[in-house]
N, C-alpha and C positions, 0 to 999 in steps of 0.2 A: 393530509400530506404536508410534511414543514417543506419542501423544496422541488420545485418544478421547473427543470430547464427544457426550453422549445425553441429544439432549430437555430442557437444560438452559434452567429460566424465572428468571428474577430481575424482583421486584417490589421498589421503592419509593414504599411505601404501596401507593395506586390506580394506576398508573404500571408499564405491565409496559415495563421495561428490553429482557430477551432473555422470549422467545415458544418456547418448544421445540428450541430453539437443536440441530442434532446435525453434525459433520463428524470425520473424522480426519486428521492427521498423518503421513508416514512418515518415515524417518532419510534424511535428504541432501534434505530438500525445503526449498525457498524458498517459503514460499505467501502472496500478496497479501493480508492484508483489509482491504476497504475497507468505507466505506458515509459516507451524507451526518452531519454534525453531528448528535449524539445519537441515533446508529443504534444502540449498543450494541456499538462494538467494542472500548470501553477497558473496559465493565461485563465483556464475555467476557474479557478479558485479566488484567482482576484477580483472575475468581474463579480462570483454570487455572492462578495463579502462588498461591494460597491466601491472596490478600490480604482478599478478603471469600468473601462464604456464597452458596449460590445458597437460592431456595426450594426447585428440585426439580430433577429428573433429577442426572445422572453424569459425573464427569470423571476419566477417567484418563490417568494420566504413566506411562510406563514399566511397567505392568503395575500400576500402586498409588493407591489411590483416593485422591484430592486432600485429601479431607476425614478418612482413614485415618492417610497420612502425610504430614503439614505438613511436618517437617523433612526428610525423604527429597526431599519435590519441590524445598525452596528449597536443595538443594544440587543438583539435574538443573535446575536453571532459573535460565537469566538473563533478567532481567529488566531494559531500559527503560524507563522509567512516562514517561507526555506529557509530566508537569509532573516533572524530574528531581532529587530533592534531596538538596541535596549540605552537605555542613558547609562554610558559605564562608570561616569562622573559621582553615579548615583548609589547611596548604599539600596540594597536589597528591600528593607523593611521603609524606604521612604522612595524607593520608586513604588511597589504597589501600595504605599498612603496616597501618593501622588495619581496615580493610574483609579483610585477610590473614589477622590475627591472629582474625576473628570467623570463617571461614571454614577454618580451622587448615591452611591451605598452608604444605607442610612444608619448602620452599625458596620462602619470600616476594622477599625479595630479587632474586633471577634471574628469578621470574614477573612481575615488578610492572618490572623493566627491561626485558622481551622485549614486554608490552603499551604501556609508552610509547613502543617507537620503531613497534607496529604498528599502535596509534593515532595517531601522528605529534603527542607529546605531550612531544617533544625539549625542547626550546626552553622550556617552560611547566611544567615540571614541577616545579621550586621557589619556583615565586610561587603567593602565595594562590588559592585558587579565587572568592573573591570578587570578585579580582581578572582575573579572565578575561571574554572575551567568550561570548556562548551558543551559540557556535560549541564554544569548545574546552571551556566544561562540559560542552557533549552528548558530545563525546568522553572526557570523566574520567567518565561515566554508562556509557559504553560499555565501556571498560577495565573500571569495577566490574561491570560484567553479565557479562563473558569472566571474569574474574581466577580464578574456582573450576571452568574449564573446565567450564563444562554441557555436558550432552548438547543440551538443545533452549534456545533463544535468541528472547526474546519482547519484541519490537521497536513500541511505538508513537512514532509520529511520529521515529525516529530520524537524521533529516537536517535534520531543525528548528533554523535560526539560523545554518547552514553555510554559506557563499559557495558559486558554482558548482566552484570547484576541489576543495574539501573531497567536495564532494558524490559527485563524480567517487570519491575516495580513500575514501571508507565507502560507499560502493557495492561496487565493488573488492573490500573488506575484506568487508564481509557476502556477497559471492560466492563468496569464498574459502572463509568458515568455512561455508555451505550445501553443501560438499563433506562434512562430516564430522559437522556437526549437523543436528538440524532446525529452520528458521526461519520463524517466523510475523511478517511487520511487517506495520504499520499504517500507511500514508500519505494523503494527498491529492493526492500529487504521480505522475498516470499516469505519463508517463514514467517515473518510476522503477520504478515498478512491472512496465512493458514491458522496463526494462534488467534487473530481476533477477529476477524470480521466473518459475518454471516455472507454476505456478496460482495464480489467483485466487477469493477469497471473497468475494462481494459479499452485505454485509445491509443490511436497512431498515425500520424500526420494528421493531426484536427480532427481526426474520426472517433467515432466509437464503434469499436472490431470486435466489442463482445460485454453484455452485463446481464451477469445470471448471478443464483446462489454458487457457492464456491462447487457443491457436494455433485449438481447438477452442468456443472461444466466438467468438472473431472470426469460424468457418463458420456457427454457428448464427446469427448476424444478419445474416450477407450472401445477405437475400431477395432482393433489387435489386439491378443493376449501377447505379452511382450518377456522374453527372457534374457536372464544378463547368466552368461557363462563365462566359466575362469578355467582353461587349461593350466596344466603344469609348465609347460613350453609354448613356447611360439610358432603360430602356425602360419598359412598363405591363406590371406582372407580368399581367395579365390575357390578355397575349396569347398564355400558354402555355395557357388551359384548354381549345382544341380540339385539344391534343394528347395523343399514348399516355404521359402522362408525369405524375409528381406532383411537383410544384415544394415540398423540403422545406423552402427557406431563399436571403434574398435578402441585399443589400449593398449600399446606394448605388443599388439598380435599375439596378445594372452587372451584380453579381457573384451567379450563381445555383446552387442547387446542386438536382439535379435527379435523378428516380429514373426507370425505365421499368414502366411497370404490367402487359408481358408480355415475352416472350423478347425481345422485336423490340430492334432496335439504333435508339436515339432520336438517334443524331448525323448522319442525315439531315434529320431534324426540324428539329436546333436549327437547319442550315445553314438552310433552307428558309425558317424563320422572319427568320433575320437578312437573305436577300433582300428578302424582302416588305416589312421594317421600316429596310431600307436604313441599316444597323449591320455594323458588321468584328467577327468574331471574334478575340480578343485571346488566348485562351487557350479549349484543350478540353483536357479529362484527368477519366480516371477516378479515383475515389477510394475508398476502404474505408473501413470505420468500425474506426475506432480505438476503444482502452481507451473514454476519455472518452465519445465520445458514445455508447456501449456503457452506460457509469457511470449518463449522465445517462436512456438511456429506459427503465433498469430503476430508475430513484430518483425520478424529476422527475415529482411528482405537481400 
């Protein structure tokens, strides 16, 4: 197991951050955490990289308690941080010479060549980092978090300021090294979340409200076979309540999305209903709940 957190709380002051916080880790996982603004996913992420203290409970890296050995973890751990900082003062190619030398990589030169072309840091690599967009800091963040080969790789926000293309390429990239590390990021962005990781963590006020594989949470919410119809016109949502059916969400009083409240098949209904009210059916199709709306009813208080 690379990562063991147990019953971990962090208070600032009256203000409990994390709440008994406990999951683990294994080698070769990609695991999602998520949670709403100030859930406590970047508090969890600083303590297990030994940047700050918890109040109470346990974290272990690799068999060795965080709070035991600092040094041992900040050499098994790369680290991401939201807010990425970087010496701007600094070119590119002599901040990671620099970040080499603290790290004591014993062939810098060759490792510091082989992550610029795998961060696609070709082109940018002898111009200031000041000088960069926050597209390619994030990626001279990401080189310094790979450059001491960790074992476990601790990812917030790390596609933050990236165009779609990039996105695409450290997606990619972090799938690749999820073959051989362990990785834990942090985003807002489901899709990505649905393109790389095998599991997800969802917390919300210092809690943790849900950590399953992705494939196996999406079964645990599909109560209802769920339908999205699109009349031609606008109708009175009213005129679905003498049906087997709970109306979750509407659109212009065209566009409806619709649950069935027992086994029964409700797309004889909705026809039945569109005669009566003398409307075309423009669109039927079933739909599943995705990550997001998954996100939103285990968060949206």
């Amino acid at each position: 197991m690379s990562i063991e957190v147990q019953e971990v709380t962090k208070l600032y002051g009256d203000q409990k951050a994390l709440d008994q916080v406990s999951f683990s880790l294994n080698k070769g996982e990609i695991v999602g955490f998520l949670g709403p603004n100030g859930a406590g996913k970047s508090t969890m992420m600083k303590i297990m990289t030994g940047y700050i203290d918890m109040n109470a409970g346990e974290v272990n890296v690799l068999g060795q308690k965080v709070e035991d050995a600092p040094l041992f973890i900040k050499r098994k751990i790369g680290y991401l941080p939201e807010h990425n900082p970087l010496y701007l003062d600094m070119y590119v190619h002599e901040f990671l010479r620099f970040c080499a030398r603290l790290f004591k990589i014993s062939k810098p030169k060759e490792r510091i060549s082989e992550l610029i072309e795998r961060v696609g840091l070709q082109k940018e690599q002898h111009k200031k980092i000041g000088a960069l967009s926050k597209g390619y800091r994030q990626r001279v963040g990401l080189a310094h978090a790979l450059l001491h080969d960790p074992e476990v790789l601790i990812l917030d926000e790390p596609t933050t300021g990236l165009d779609p293309n990039q996105i695409v390429e450290i997606r990619n990239l972090i799938k690749e090294i999820g073959k051989e590390k362990t990785v834990i990021l942090s985003t807002h962005i489901m899709q990505e979340v649905e393109a790389i990781c095998d599991r997800v963590i969802i917390i919300d006020r210092g809690r943790i409200v849900t950590d399953k594989p992705i494939e196996e949470l999406r079964k645990s919410f599909k109560k209802a076979i769920k339908l999205k119809v699109t009349f031609d016109r606008p109708i009175d949502k009213k005129s679905f309540k003498d049906l087997p059916l709970d109306l979750l969400s509407e659109k212009n009083l065209t566009e409806f999305v619709l649950a069935n409240k027992s086994d029964e098949d409700i797309r004889p209904s909705v026809f039945e209903l569109a005669v009566k009210l003398d409307v075309k059916v423009l669109e039927l199709k079933q739909i599943e709940d995705d990550l997001e709306s998954i996100f939103h009813q285990l968060t949206d208080h």
